[in-house]
N, C-alpha and C positions, 0 to 999 in steps of 0.2 A: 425267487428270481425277479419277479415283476416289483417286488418291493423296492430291489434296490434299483432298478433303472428308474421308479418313482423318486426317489429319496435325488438320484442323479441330476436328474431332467430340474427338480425343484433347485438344488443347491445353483446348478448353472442359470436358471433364472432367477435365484435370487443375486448371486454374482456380477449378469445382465445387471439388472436393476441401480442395486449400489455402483458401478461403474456410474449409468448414464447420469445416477444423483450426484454422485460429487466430482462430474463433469469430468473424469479423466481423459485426456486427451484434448478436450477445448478449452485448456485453462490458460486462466491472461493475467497479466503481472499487471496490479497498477503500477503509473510511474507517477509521480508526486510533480509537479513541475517547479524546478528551484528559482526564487526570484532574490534580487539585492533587497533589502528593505534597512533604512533607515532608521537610526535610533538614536535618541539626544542623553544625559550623564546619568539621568533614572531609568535609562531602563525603554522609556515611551517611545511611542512611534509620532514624530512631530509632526503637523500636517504645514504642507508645500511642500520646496524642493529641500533635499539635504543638503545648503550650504551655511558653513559659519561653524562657529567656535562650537568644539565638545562634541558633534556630530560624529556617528561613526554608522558604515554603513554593514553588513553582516548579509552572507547566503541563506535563506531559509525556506524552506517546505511551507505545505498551506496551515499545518499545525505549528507552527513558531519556533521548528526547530531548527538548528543547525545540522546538516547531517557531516557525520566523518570528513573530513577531506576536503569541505566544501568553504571551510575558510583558510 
């Protein structure tokens, strides 16, 4: 009988445990912050402003992507 309230007591702390380790309940979303960024026919990011011929401008994250929806 005392085994299994041993065997009990353990699982619910181990349970405790992994909970507070992978944070359940205080979990937070990064948000990536979208910005316009400028780009000239290859592809680059030209430096100044983006005015003039061939220029195109594009929504993208901090890793150079475009996300869904965002053009």
């Amino acid at each position: 009988m005392a085994n299994i309230t041993m065997k009990r007591v353990g699982a619910a702390a181990a349970a405790t445990a992994a909970a507070l380790a992978l944070g359940v309940g205080g979990a937070t979303s990064a948000v990536a912050k979208i910005e316009p960024v400028c780009h000239n026919n290859g592809g680059q990011e030209p430096q100044g402003n983006c005015n003039g011929g061939g220029l195109s401008t594009t929504n993208e994250n901090p890793a150079g992507h475009a996300p869904p929806g965002q053009n």
